[in-house]
C-alpha positions as CSV (number, residue, x, y, z in Angstrom):
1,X,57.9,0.6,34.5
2,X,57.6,2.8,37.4
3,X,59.8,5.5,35.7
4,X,57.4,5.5,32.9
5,X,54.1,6.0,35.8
6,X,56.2,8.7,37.1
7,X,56.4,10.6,34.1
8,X,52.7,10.5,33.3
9,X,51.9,11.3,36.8
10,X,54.6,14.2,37.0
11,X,52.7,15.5,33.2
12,X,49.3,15.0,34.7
13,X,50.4,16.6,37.4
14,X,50.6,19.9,34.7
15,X,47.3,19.8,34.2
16,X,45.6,19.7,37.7
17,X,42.1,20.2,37.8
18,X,40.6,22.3,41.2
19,X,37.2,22.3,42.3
20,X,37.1,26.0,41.5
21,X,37.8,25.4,37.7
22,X,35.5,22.1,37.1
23,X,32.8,24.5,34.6
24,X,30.8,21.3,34.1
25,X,30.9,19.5,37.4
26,X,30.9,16.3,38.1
27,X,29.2,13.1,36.1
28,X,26.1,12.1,37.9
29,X,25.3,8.2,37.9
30,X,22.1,8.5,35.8
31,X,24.1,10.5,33.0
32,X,27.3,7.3,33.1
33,X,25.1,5.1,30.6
34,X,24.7,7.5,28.4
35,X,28.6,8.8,28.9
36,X,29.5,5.5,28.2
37,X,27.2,4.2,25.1
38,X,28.9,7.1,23.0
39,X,32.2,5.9,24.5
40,X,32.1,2.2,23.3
41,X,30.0,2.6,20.1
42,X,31.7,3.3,16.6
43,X,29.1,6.0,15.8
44,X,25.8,7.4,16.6
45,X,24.0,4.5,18.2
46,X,20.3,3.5,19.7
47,X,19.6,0.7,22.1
48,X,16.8,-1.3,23.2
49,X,16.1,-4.1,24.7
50,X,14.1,-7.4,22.5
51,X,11.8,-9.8,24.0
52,X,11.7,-13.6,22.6
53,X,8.2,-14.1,24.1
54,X,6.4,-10.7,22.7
55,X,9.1,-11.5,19.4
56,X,9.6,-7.7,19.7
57,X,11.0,-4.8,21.4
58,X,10.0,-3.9,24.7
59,X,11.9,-0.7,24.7
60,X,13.8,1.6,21.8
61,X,15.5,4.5,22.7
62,X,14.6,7.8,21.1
63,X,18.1,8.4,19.4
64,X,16.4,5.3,17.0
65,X,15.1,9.1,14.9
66,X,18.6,10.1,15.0
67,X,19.8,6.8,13.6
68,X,16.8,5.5,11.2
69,X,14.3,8.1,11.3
70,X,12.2,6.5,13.4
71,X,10.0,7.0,16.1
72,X,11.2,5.3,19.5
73,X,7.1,4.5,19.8
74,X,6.5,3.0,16.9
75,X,10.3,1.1,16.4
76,X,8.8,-2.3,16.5
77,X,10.8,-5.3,15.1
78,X,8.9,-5.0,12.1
79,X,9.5,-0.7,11.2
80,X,13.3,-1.7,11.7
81,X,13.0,-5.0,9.4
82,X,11.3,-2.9,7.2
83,X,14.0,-0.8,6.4
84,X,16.7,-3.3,5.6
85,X,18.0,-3.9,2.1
86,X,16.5,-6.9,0.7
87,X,20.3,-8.5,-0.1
88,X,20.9,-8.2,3.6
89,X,18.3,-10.2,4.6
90,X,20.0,-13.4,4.5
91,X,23.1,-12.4,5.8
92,X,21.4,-11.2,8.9
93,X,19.0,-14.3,9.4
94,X,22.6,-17.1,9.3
95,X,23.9,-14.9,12.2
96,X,21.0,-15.1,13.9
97,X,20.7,-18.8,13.0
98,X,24.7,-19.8,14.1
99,X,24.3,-17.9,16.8
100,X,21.3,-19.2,18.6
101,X,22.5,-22.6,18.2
102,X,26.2,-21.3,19.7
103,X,24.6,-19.8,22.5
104,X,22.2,-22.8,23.5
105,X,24.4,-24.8,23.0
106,X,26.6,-23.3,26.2
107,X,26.7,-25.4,29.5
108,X,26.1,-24.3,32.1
109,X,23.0,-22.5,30.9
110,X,24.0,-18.9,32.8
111,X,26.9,-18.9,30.2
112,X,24.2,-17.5,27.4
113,X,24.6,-14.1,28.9
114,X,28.5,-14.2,28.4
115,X,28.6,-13.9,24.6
116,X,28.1,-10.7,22.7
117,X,26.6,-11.5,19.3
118,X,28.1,-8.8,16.9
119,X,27.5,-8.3,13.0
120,X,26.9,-5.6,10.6
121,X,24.5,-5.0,7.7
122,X,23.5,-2.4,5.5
123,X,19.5,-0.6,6.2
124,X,17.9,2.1,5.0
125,X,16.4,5.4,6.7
126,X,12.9,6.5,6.6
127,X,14.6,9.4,4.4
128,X,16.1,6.8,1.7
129,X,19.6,7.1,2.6
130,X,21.7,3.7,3.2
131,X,23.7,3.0,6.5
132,X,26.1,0.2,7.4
133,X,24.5,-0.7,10.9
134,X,26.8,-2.5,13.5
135,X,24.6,-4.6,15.7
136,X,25.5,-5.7,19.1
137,X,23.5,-8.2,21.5
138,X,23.5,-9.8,24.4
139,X,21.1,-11.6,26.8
140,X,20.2,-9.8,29.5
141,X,17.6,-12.8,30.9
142,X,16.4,-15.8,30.7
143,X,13.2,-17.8,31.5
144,X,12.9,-20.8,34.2
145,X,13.6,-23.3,30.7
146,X,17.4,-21.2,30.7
147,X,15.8,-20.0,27.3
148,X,16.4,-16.3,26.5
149,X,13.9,-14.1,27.5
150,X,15.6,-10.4,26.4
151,X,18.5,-9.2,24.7
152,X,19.9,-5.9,25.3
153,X,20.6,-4.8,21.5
154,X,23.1,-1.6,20.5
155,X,22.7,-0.7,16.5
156,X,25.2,1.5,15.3
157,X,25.9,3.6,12.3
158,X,29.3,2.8,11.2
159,X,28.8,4.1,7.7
160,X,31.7,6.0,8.1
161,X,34.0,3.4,9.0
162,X,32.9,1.1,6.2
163,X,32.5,1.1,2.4
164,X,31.2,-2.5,2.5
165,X,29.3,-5.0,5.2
166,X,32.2,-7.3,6.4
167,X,29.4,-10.1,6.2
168,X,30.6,-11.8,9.5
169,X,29.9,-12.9,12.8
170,X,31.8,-12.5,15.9
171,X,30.6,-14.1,19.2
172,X,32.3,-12.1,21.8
173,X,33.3,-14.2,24.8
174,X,33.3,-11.4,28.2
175,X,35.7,-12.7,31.1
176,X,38.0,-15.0,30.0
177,X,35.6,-16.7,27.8
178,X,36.9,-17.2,24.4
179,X,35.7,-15.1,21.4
180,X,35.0,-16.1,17.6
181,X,35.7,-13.5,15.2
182,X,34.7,-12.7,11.7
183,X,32.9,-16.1,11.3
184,X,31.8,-17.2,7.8
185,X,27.8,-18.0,7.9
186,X,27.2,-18.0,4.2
């Protein structure tokens, strides 16, 4: 094992960066969640974060016009929703159906914001073509009932990875929690 560390350090060592060469400098804080959403998404991606009491987003970023077409402004609930293909629509309501009663189900209440809800399903764009979105969410609050209050939701394209919808849930356990994968809701 520590042979094996010495050889990558001795090949990194190969490559050694200097102040004097770094062309782009260094990543600033502000710039790390942006760094790091295209690092951990499968494709071009926009985030937001969904209120349960408004029953809408509170926030869209602006690469929604990158993904759907859409303007970040005017990306309710109900401009996304529109776009989805009517054969998805069940799919995507059993998800959210299993996994609201998974998640409030969880004692102690705080355990709710341990559980990434993940499934995919096919939308269209405001231009007509079809994407295979994968849709990631997880609470990011709750009220003073422990009920959630806001999700933090990713949507990415992952058209490319996919021909077809793999019409399943995960519930993705963070810590040593465990996870649920590719869950039958139909």
């Amino acid at each position: 094992m520590k042979d094996t560390q010495n050889k990558l350090i001795k090949l990194w060592k190969q490559f050694p960066p200097s102040e004097a060469t770094i062309l782009d400098g260094r990543i600033h804080p502000e710039e790390l969640n942006e760094t790091l959403l295209q690092f951990f998404c499968p494709g071009p991606s926009f985030y937001g974060i969904f209120d349960f009491a408004q029953l809408d987003f509170v926030f869209v970023h602006q690469d929604v016009k990158k993904v759907l077409g859409l303007d970040s402004r005017k990306a309710s609930l109900s401009a996304q929703y529109a776009l989805i293909l009517p054969s998805e629509l069940s799919f995507i309501q059993a998800c959210e159906e299993y996994s609201g009663r998974f998640l409030f189900q969880l004692q102690p209440p705080h355990l709710r914001k341990a559980y990434k809800v993940n499934y995919a399903y096919r939308t269209r764009t405001t231009a007509g073509e079809i994407k295979l979105l994968f849709h990631q969410a997880i609470t990011i609050s709750m009220d003073v009932n422990n009920h959630i209050a806001q999700t933090f939701v990713v949507n990415s394209d992952v058209t490319h990875l996919f021909q077809d919808s793999p019409r399943s849930l995960s519930l993705v356990g963070l810590g040593d929690l465990s996870s649920y994968f590719n869950i039958d809701v139909m």
